[in-house]
N, C-alpha and C positions, 0 to 999 in steps of 0.2 A: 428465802430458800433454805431447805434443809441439808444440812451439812455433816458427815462422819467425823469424827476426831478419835486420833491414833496416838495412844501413847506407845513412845519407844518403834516408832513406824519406820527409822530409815534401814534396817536390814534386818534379816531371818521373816521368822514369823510377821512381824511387824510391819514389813515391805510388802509380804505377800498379801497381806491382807488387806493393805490399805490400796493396792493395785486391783485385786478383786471387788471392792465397792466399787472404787471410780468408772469399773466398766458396768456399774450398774445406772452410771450416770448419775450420783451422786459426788457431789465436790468432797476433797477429805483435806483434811487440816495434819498435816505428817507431823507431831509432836516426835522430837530428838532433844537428848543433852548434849551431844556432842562431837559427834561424829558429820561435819557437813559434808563431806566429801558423801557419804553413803546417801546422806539426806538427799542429797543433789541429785544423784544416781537416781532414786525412787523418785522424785519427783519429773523425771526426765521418762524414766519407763512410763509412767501416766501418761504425759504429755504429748508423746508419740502413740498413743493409741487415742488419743483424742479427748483424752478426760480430762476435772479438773481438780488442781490442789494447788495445796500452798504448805510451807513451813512455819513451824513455830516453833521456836526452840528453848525448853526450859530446864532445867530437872525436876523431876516430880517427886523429889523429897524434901525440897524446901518449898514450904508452903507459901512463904510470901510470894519469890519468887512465880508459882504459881497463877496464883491471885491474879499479881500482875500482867502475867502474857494474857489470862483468858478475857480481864477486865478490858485490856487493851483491843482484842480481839473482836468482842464484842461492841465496841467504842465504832471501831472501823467498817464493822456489818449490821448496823444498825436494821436491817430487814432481813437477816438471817438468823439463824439458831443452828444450836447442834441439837442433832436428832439420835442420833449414832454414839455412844461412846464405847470403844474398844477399850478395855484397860490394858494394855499388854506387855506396859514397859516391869523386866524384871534380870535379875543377874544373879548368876551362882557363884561362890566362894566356897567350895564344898573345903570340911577338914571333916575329922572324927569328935566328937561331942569334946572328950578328954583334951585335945589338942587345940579347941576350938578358940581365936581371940575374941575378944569387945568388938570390935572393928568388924570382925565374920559377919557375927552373930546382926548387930547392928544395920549393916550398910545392905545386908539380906532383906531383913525383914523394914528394914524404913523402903526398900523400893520397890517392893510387892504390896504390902501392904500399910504403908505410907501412903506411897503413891495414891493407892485405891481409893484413902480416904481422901486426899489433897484435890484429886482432879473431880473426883463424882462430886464431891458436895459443891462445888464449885458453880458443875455444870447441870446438875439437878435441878433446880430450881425453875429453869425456863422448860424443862421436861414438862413439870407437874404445872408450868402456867399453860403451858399449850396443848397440856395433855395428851400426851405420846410420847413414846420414846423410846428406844433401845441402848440397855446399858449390858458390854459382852465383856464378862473379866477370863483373861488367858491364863488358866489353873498350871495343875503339871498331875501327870500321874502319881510323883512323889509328894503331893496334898492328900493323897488318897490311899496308897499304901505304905507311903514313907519309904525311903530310901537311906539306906547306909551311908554316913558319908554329907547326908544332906539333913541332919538335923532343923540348921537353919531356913535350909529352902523349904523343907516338907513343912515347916513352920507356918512360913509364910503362906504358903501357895494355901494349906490346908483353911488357915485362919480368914483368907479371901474367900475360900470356898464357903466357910458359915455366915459370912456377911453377905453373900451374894443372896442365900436361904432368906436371910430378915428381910434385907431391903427390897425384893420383892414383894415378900407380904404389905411392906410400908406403901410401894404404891402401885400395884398393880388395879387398885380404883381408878386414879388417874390415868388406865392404859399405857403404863412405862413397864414393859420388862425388863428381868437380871437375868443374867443364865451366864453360865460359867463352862468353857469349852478345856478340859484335861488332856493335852497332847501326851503321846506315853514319847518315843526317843525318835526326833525329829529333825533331817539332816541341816544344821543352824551350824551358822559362827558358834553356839552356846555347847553345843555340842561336835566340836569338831576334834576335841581332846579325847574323847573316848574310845574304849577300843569296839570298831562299829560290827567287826569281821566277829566278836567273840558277844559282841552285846546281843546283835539282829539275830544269834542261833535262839535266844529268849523268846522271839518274836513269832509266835504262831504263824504270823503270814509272810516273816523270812524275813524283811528286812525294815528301815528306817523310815520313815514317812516321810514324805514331802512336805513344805510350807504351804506351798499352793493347796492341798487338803485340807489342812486347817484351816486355811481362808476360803473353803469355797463352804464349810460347816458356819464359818462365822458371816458370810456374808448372805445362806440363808437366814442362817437367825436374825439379820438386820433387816431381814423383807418385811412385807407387809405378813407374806406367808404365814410366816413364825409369829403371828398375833396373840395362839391360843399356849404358847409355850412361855413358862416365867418358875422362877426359882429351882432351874435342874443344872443339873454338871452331866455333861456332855462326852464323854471319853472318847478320844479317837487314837487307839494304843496298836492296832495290829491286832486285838486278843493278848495283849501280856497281861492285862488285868483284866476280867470281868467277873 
């Protein structure tokens, strides 16, 4: 059976998304560090609509740790695969570059693009043996024009965004696409510090986007649909950037 896997999937983005496959009737694998209470939550919203998933819980910046849940994962589904990778687990520490610590700068860019590397190469491998696969990495508009303030995030998110470019080329013979979806300011736990009333006047179409939109763009790219589409980034900003 083919299976989704969500990193960073028990809230915002990452809930919404993995709720939007499962009504495609594909199982999703809710990857969290640590938050179970949320985990539990999302896994209960599927459940109730009839779908199926499970947890797995790691962080995706220690790569053993890694290793370990998907080796285990795969131990136990010995007649499944994942088909699906969502990369989507990431976190902001925003400071001003000048002010910025080790720790920012670091713990930014290890879970954006850390992550990306730790769980795709992971889970690659059974893409390219079975030849298919959907691999969706969750960008930010601040990869793309960069954002004040967000040095380290525009970092990372941008850095995701050329590695999405490559490793498509890498396999898109073996029928695996990458594609990268750039939410611009999207109403999340991640952004609920900001000030929304003076940001969304930015926003051509007035205000904040939904999760649920971002997941209904990533769970076409998960389709079969989305077969002829591989190494693009995807913006879904309102118009604040095009």
């Amino acid at each position: 059976m083919k299976y989704a896997f969500v990193t960073g999937g028990s809230r915002g983005i990452g809930r919404a998304v993995s709720i939007a496959i499962a009504r495609t009737r594909m199982p999703v694998v809710i990857n969290y560090a640590g938050n179970h209470s949320a985990a539990q939550q999302t896994l209960a919203n599927i459940e109730a609509e009839g779908g199926r998933a499970e947890l797995l819980q790691f962080d995706v910046t220690h790569a053993e740790a890694v290793d370990a849940a998907i080796e285990q994962w795969q131990a136990d589904h010995p007649d499944d695969h994942i088909h699906t990778l969502v990369n989507n687990a990431g976190i902001r520490d925003d400071a001003m570059m000048v002010f910025m610590q080790n720790q920012q700068w670091n713990s930014v860019i290890d879970t954006s693009l850390g992550g990306f590397f730790n769980v795709t190469r992971r889970l690659l491998k059974d893409m390219l043996t079975k030849r298919g696969g959907r691999i969706i990495n969750i960008v930010s508009l601040s990869g793309l024009k960069g954002m004040p303030g967000q040095t380290n995030y525009s970092a990372a998110k941008a850095a995701v965004i050329g590695a999405t470019k490559a490793l498509a080329q890498e396999v898109a013979a073996r029928k695996v696409t990458v594609n990268a979806v750039a939410p611009g300011f999207i109403a999340t736990d991640m952004t609920q510090d900001l000030d929304q009333d003076t940001l969304k006047k930015l926003v051509p179409i007035g205000r904040f986007g939904q999760p649920e939109e971002v997941a209904a763009l990533v769970s076409f790219l998960a389709s079969d649909a989305a077969a002829y589409i591989t190494g693009e980034v995807i913006s879904i900003n309102g118009g604040l950037y095009t």
